[in-house]
Backbone as ProteinMPNN parsed JSONL, in Angstrom:
{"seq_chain_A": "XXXXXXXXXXXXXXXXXXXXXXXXXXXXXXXXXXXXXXXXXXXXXXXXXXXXXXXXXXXXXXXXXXXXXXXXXXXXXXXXXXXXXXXXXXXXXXXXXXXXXXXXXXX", "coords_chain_A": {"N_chain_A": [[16.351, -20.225, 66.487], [16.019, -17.03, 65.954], [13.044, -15.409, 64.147], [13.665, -12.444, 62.17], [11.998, -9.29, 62.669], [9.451, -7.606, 61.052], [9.576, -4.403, 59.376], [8.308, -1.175, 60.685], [6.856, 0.199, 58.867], [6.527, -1.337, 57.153], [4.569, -3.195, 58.383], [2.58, -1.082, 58.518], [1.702, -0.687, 56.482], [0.888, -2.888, 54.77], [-1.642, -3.038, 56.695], [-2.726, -1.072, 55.622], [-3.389, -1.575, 53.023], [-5.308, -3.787, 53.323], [-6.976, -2.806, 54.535], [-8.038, -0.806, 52.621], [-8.727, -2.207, 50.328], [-11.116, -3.331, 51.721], [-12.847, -1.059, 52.219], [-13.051, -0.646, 49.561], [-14.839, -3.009, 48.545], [-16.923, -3.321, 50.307], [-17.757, -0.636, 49.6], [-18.463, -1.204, 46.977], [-20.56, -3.259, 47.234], [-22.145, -1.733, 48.742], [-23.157, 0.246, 46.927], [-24.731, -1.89, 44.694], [-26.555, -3.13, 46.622], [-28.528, -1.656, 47.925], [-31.625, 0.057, 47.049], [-32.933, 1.733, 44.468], [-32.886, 5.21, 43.287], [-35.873, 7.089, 44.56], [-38.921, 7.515, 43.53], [-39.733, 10.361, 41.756], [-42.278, 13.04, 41.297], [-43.501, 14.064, 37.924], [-44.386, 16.738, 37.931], [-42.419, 18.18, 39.513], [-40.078, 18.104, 38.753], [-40.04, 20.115, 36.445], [-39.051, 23.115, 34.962], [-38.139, 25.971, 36.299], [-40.004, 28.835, 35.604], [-38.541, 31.972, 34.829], [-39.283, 34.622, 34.733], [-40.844, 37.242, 36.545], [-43.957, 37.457, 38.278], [-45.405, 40.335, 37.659], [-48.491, 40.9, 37.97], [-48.728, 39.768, 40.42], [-46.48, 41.097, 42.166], [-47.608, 43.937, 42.189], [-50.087, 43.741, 43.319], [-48.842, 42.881, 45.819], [-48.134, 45.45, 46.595], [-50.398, 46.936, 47.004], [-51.728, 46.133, 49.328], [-52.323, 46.997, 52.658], [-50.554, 48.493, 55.082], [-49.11, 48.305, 57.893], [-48.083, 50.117, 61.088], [-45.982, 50.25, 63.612], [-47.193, 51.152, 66.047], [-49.697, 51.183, 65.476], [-50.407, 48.67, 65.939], [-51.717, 46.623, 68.123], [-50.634, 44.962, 71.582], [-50.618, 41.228, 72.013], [-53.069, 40.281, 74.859], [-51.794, 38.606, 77.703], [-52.318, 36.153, 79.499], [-51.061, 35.552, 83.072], [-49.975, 32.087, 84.008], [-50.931, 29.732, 86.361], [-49.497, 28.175, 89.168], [-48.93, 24.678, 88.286], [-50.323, 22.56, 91.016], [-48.257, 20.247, 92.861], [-48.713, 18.353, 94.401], [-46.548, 17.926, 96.274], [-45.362, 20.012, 98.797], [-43.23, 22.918, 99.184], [-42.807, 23.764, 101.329], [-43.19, 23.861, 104.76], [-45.977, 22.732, 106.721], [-47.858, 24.821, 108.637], [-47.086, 24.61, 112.323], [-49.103, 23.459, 114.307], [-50.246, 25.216, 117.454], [-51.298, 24.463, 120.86], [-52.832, 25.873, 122.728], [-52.809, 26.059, 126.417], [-55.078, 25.525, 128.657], [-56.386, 27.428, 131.574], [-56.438, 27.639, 134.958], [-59.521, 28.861, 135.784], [-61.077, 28.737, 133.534], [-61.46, 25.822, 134.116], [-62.819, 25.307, 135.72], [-66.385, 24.535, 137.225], [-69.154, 26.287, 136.295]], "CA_chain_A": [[16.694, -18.913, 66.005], [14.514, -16.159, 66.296], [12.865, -14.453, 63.07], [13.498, -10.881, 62.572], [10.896, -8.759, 62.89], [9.207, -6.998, 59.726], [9.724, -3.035, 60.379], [6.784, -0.951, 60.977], [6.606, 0.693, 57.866], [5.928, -2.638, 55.859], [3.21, -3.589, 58.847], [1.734, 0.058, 58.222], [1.168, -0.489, 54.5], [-0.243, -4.26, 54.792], [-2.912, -2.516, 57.21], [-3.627, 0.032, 55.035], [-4.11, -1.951, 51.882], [-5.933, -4.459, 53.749], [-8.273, -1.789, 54.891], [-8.349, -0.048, 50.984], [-9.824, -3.594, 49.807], [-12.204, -4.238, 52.517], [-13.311, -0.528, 51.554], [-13.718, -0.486, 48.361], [-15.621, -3.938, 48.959], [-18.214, -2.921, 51.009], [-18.62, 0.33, 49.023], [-19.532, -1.917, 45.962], [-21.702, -4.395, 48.413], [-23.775, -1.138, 49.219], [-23.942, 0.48, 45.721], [-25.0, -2.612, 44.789], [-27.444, -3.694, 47.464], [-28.978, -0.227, 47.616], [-32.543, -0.01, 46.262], [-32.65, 2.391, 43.379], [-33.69, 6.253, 43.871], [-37.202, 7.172, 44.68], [-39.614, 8.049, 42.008], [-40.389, 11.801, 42.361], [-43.276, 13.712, 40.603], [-42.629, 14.899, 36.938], [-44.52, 18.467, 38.155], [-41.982, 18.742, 40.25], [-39.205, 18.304, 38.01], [-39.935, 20.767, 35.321], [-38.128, 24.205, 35.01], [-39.147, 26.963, 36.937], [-40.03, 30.061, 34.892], [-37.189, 32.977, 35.763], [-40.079, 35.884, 34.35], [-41.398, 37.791, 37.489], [-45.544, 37.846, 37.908], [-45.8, 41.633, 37.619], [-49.041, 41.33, 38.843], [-48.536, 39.406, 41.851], [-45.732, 41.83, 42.758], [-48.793, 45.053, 42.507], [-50.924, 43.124, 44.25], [-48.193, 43.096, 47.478], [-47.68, 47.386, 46.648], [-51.344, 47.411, 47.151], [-51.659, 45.573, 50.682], [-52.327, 47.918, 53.963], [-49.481, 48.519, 56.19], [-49.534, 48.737, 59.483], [-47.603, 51.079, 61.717], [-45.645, 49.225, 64.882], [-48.136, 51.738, 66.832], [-51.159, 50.137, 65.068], [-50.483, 46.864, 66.346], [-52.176, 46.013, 69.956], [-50.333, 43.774, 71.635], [-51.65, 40.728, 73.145], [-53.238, 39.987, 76.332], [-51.549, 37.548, 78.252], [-52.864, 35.769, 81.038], [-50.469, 34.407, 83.59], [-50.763, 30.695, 84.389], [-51.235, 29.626, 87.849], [-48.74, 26.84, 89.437], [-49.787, 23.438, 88.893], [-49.851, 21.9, 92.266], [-47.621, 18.673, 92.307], [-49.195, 17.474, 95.677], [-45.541, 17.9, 97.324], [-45.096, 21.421, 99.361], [-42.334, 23.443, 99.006], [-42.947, 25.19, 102.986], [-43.667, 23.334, 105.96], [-47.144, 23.267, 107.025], [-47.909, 25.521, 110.481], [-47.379, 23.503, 113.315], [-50.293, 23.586, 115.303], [-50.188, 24.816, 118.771], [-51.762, 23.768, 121.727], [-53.091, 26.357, 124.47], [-53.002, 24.804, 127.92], [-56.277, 26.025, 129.616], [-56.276, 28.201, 133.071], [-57.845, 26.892, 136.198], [-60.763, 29.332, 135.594], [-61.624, 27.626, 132.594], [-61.286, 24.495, 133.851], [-64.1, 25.433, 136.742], [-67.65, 24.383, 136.758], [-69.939, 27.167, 137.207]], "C_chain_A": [[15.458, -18.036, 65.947], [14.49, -15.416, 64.424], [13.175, -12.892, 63.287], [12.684, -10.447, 62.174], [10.586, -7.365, 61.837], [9.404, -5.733, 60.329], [8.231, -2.331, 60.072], [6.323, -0.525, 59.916], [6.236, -0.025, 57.291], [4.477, -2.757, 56.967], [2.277, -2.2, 58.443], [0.556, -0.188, 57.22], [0.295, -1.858, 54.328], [-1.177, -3.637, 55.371], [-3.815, -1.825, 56.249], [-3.97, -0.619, 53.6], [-5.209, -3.054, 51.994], [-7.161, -3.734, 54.111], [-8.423, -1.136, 53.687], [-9.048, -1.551, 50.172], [-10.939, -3.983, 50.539], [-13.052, -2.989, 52.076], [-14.157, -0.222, 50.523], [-14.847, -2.351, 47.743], [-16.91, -4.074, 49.142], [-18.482, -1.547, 50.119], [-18.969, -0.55, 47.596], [-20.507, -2.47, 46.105], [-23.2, -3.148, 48.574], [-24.339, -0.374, 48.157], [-24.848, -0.658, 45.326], [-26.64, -3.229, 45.193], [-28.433, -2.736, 47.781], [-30.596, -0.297, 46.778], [-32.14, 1.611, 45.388], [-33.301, 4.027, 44.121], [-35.224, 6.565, 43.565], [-37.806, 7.94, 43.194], [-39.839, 9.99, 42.646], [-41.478, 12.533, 41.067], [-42.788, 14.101, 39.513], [-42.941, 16.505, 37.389], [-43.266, 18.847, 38.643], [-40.562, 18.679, 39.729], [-39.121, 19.34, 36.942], [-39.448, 22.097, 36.003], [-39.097, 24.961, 35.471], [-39.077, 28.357, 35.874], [-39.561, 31.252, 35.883], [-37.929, 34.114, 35.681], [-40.384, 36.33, 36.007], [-42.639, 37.852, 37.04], [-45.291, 39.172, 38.651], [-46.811, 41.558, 38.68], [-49.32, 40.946, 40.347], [-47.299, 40.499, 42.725], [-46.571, 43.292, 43.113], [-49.742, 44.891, 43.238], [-50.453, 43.212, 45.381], [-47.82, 44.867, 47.575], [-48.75, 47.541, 47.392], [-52.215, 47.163, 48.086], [-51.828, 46.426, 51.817], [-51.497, 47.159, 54.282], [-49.364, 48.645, 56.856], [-48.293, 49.442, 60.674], [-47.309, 49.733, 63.249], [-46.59, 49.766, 66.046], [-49.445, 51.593, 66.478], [-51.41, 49.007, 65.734], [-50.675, 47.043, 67.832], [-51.546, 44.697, 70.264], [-50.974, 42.834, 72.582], [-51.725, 40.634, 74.223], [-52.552, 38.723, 76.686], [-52.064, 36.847, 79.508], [-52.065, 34.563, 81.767], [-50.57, 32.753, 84.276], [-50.018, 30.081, 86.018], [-50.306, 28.513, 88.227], [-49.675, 25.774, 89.537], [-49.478, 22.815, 90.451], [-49.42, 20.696, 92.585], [-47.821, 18.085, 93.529], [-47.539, 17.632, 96.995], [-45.314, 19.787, 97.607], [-43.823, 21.477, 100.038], [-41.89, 24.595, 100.726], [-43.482, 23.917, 103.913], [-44.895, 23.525, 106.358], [-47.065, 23.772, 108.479], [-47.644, 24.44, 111.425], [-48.396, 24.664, 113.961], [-49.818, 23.659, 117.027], [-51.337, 24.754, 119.464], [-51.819, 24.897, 122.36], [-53.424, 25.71, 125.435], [-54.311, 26.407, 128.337], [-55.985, 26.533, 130.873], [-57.009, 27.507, 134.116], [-58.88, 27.879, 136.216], [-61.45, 28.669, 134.839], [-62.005, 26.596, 133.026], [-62.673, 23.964, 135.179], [-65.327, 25.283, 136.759], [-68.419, 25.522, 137.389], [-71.354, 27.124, 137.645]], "O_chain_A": [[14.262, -18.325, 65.907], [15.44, -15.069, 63.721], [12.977, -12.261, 64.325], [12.251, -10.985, 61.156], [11.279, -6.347, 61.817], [9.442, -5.654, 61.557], [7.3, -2.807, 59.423], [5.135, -0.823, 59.79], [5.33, 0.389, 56.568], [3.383, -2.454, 56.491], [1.147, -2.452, 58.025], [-0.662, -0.036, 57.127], [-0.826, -1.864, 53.818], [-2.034, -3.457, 54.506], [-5.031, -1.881, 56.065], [-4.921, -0.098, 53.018], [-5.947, -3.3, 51.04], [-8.283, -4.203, 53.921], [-9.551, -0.661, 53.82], [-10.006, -1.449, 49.405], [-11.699, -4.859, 50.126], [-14.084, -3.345, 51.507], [-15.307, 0.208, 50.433], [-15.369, -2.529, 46.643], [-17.779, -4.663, 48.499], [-19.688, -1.392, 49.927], [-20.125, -0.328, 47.237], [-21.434, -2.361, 45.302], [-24.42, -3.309, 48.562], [-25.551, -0.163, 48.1], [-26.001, -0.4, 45.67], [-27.544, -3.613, 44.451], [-29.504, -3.322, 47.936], [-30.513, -0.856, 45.684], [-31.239, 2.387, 45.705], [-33.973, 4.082, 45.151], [-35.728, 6.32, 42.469], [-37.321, 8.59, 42.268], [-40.036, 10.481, 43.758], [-41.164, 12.363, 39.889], [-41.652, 14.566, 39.608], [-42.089, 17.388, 37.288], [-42.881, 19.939, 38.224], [-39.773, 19.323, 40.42], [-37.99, 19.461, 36.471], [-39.404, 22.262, 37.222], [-40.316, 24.904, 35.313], [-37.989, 28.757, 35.461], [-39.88, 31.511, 37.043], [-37.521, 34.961, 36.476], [-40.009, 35.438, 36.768], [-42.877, 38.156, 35.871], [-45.038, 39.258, 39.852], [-46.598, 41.875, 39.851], [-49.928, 41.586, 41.204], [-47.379, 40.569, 43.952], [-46.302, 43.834, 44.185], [-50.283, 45.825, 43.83], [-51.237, 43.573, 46.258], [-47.298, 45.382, 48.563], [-48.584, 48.16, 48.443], [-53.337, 47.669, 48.042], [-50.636, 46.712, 51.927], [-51.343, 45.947, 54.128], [-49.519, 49.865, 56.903], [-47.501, 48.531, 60.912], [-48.011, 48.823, 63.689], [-46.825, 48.998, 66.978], [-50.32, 51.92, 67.28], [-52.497, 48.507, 66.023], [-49.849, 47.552, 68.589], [-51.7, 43.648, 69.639], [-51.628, 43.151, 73.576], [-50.719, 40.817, 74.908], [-52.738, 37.756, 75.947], [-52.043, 37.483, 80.562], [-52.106, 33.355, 81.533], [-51.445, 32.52, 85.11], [-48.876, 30.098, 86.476], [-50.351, 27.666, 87.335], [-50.67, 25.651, 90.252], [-48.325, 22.684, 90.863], [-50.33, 19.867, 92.617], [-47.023, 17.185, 93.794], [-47.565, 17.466, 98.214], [-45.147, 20.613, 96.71], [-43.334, 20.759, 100.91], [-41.163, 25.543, 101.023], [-44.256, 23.091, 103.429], [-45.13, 24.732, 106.419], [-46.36, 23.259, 109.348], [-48.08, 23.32, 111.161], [-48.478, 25.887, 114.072], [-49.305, 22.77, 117.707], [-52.401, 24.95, 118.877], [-50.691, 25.205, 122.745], [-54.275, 24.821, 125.398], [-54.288, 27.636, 128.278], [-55.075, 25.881, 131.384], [-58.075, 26.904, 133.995], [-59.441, 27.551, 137.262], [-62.399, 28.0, 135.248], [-62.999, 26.144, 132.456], [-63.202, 22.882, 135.433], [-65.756, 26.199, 136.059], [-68.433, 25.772, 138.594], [-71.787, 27.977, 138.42]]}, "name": "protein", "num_of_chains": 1, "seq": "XXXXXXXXXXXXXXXXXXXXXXXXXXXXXXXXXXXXXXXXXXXXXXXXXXXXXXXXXXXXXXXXXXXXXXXXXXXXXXXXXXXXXXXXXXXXXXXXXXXXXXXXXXX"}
């Protein structure tokens, strides 16, 4: 006799609680296993003061400003191709002049 065959909805739910235990498993395994958080500086924990430094803010009033027509811009100097030993052009072919029988005459 043949078994009948669970319906999908029950296999669904075994998956999924089978996978909600292996889950919450491994997320205890890595709290857990986890070294602790890093030490960090106390300076760098303390509260930041919300006051504004006045005089650091008179100090940037009292800064030269410079005009976008003040500013020189720089020189650039274009850079030359490196040469990667392989050429991008055919070199000349070389021809050959054939000589005349004058030329070729002893005088």
């Amino acid at each position: 006799m043949r078994k009948p065959k669970a319906p999908h909805l029950v296999t669904v739910a075994i998956f999924t609680t089978i996978t909600t235990i292996f889950w919450i498993f491994f997320s205890l395994y890595r709290i857990l296993a986890t070294e602790s958080l890093p030490k960090v500086d106390p300076k760098l924990l303390e509260p930041l003061n919300p006051e504004l430094d006045r005089e650091a803010l008179n100090l940037l009033e009292e800064r030269v400003y410079f005009e976008e027509t003040d500013i020189t811009k720089p020189f650039f100097v274009p850079l030359l191709p490196i040469p990667t030993g392989i050429s991008e052009e055919p070199p000349p072919e070389e021809t050959v002049e054939e000589s005349t029988e004058s030329a070729n005459t002893p005088i």
